[in-house]
N, C-alpha and C positions, 0 to 999 in steps of 0.2 A: 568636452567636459562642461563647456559654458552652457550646451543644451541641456544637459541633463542636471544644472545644478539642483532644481526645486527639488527634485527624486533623489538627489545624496544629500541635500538639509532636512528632508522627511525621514529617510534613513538614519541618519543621526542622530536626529530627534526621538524615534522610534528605539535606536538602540541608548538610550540614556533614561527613558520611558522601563527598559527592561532592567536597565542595571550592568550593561553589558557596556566595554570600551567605546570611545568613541572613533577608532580605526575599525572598527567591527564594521558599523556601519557605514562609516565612508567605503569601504571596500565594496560593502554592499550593495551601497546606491554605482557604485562606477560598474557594476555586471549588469543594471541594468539598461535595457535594450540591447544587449551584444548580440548580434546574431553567431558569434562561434565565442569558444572557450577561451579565456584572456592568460596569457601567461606570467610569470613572475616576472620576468621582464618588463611587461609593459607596463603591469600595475607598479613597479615598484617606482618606474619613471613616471606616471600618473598621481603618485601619492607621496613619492618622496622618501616612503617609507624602506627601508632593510629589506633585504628579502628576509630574514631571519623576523624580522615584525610582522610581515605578512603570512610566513607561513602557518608561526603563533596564530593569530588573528583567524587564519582561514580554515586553521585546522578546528577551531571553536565554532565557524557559522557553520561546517561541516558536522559537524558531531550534536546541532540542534539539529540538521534537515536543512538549511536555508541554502546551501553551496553544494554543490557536487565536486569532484577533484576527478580531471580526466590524466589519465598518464598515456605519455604518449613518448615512446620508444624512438632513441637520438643512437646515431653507430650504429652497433655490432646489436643485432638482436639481442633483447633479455639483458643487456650489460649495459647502457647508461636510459636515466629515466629521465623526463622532462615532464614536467604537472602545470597543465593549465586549468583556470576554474571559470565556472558556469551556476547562473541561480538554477534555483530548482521550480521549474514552472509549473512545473504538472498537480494540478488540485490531488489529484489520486496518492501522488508521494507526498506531497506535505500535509496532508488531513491526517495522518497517523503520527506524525512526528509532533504536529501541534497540540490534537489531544493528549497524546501521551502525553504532554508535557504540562499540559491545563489540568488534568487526573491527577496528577503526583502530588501538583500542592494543591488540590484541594483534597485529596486522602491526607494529606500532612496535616492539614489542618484539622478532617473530623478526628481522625488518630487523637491527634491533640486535645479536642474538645471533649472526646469520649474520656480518655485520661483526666480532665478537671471535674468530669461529670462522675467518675468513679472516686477519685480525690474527695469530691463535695460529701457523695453519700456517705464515705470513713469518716469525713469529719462532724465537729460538734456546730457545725454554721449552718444559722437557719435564718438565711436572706432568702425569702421569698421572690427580691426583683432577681436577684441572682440568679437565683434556679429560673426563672422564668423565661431568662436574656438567653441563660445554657441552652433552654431547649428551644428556642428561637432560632438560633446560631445552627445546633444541630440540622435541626430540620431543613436550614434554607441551604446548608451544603448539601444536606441526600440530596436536595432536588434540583441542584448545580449537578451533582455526581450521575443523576440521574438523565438530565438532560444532554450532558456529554456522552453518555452510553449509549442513546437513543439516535444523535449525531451519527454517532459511527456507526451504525446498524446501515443505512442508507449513504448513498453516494451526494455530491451534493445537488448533481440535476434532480434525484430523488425530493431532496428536501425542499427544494426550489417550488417545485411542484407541490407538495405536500401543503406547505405554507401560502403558498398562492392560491391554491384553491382553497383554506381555511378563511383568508381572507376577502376571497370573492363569498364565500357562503354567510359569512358577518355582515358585510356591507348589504346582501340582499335582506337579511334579516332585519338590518337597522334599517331598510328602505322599505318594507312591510310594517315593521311598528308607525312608521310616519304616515300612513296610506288609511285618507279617512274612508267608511266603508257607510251604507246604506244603514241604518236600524231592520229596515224590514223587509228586504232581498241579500241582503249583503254587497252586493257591487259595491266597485270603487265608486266615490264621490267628491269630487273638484271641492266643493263647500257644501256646509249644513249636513244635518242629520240622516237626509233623505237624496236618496240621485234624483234627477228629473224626471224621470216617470213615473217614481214612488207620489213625489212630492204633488205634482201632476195628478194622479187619482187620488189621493190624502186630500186635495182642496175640493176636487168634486164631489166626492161622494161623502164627506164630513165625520169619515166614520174609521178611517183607517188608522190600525194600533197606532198610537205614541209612544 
């Protein structure tokens, strides 16, 4: 427990951050690093907690995506059940659960906003900054809603990718604008107007473009 305290005070942190219990996240921060699935037993000795508070608790990180529930059959086949839990690692299952759940409120909100936008135009109110803020608002959720659409289209080594090579093609561009060049070859040039051969015949012959 003493190892992994930093990862159940960020867990914590994280779940009061959401709004959520803060056994939510203690449960949470103790699944991590487990290499096998922890049972009610152990967490309950681990936390102190009920089993009846934990299974609350876990049935909630479960029903965001963050927990899996393994059941694993005690006696007589099919006739007593024993449930241990496990985080859910794998980017592939939680990239749907977490959108999905980033989508909701921010559709709750344009919902919202389109409703005061329709409100606004029935009514006799002629705030100019108002309408203005409306359509500000509107706008920077489509492009929240739309940015999370675009997410999901791709996995996230896809985006990684995507992103990284947007970023190397910027940096080369800001490293092109910085790059002084010749007046009248073009070549790169360390300093001045001219590269050294330009500069070079320009003083001999007294005659070359400026």
């Amino acid at each position: 427990m003493e190892l992994k305290r930093p990862l159940i005070e960020a867990c914590i942190k994280s779940a009061q951050m959401a709004g959520w219990r803060d056994a939510m996240g203690l449960l949470r921060g103790i699944l991590f690093l487990e290499s096998e699935p922890v049972s009610l037993d152990a967490l309950a000795e681990k936390t102190g907690y009920s089993k009846t508070t934990i299974r609350s608790n876990m049935n909630c990180l479960e029903n965001i995506g963050i927990v899996r529930r393994v059941v694993v059959p005690l006696g007589k086949p099919h006739r007593y059940k024993h449930y241990r839990y496990s985080l859910v690692n794998d980017a592939e299952a939680m990239r749907p659960v977490i959108l999905s759940a980033a989508n909701e409120g921010i559709h709750l909100i344009l919902q919202a906003l389109q409703q005061v936008e329709k409100n606004l135009k029935g009514s006799n109110v002629k705030d100019a900054e108002l309408k203005a803020s409306l359509v500000k608002a509107v706008q920077f959720y489509e492009e929240i809603s739309r940015i999370l659409d675009l997410i999901g289209e791709y996995s996230p080594k896809e985006l990684i990718a995507i992103f990284e090579s947007k970023k190397k093609c910027n940096s080369r561009k800001s490293n092109d604008s910085h790059v002084n060049k010749c007046k009248a070859c073009g070549k790169q040039t360390l300093n001045g107007p001219f590269c050294s051969r330009c500069q070079d015949m320009r003083d001999e012959l007294r005659c070359w473009p400026k």
